[in-house]
C-alpha positions in Angstrom: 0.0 0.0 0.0 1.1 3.4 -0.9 1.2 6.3 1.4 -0.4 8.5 -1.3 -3.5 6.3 -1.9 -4.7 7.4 1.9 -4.4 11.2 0.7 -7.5 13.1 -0.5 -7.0 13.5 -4.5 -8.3 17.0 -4.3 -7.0 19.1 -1.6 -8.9 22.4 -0.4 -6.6 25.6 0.5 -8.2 28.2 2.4 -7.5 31.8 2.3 -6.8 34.5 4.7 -7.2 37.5 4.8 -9.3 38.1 1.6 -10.6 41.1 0.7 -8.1 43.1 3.3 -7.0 46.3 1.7 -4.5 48.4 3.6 -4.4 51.6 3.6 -0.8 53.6 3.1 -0.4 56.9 4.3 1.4 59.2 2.4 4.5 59.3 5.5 4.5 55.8 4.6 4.4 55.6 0.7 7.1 57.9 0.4 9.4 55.9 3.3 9.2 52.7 1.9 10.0 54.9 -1.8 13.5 56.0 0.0 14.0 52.3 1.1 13.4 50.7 -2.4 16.1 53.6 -3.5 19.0 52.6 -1.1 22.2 51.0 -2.6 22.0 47.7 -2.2 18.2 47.0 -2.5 16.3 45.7 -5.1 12.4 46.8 -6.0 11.0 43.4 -5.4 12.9 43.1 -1.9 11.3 45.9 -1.0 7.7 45.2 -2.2 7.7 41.6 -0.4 9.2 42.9 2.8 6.2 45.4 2.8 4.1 42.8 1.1 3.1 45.1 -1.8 2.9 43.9 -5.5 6.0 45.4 -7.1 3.7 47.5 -9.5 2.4 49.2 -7.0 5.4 50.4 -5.5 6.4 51.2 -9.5 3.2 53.4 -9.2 4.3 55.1 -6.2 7.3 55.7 -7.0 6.4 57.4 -10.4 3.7 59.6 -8.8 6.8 60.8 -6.2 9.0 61.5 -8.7 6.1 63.3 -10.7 5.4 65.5 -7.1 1.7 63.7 -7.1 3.0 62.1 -3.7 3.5 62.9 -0.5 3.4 66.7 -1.7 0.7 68.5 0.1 -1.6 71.1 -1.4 1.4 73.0 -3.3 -1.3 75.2 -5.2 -2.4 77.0 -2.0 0.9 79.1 -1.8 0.0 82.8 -2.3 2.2 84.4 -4.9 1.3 88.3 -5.9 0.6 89.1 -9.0 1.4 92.0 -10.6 0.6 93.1 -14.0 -2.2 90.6 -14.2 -4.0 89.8 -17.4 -6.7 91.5 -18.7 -9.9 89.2 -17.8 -12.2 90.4 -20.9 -14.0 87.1 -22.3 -14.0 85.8 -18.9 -17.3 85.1 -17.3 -18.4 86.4 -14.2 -18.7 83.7 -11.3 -21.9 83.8 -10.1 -23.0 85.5 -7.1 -23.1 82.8 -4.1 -24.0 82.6 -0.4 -21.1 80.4 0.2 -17.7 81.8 0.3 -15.4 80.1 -2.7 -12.0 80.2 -3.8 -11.0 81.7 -7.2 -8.4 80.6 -9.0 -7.5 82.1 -12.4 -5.1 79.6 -14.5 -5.1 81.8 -17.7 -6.6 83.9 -20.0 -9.7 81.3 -20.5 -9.5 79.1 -17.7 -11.0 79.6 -14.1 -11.5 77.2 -11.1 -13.7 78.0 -8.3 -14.1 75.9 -5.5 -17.0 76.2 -2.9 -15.0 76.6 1.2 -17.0 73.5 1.9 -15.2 71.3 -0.1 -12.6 69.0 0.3 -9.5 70.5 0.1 -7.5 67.4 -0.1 -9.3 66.9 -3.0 -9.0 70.4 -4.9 -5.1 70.0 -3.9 -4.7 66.8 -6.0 -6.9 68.0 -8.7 -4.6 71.3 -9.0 -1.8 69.4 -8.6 -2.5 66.6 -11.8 -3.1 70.1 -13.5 -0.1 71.3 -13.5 2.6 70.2 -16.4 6.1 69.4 -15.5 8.6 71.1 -17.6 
């Protein structure tokens, strides 16, 4: 008698865990970005020490480098303007009860976001906006 013929011929392999999907801060993202840049370390050491698919950490390190990381809301610097562009062609924002922020990006382009929105959210829009030269 063989010692295989008392094994099942189908074998079922449960799962843990399924359906867990962490959540990275951006403190985080951007540390284990340094890590997978050290001398010495390879990408995919780095993704299965932190148990990451190695695309992902691909993904965050191209949105680092690209400043659409760890960066903050980089649009809400105030910088004065001098000389500013005549605003002819440009329609008037409406009148609102709410307070907004106006932000001119050219000649033909304006962004107005409502002070109850998500600011977070306004920064990363802004932010994909912008082109890097």
């Amino acid at each position: 008698m063989d010692a295989h013929e008392n094994t099942p011929r189908i074998q079922v392999l449960s799962v843990s865990d399924t359906g867990r999907r962490r959540r990275w801060t951006d403190d985080e993202k951007v540390r284990i970005i340094k890590e997978s840049h050290l001398d010495g370390m390879t990408l995919a050491e780095v993704a299965r020490r932190h148990e990451i698919s190695r695309s992902m950490l691909y993904d965050w390190r191209y949105r680092y480098k690209h400043g659409m990381l760890g960066c903050g809301a980089q649009f809400m610097r105030l910088v004065p303007m001098e000389n500013s562009p005549s605003t002819e062609g440009v329609r008037p924002v409406p009148a609102s009860h709410t307070p907004v922020l106006t932000i001119n990006l050219g000649e033909r382009c304006r962004v107005t976001i409502p002070a109850d929105f998500d600011m977070d959210a306004a920064a990363r829009l802004l932010n994909s906006l912008m082109v890097p030269r």
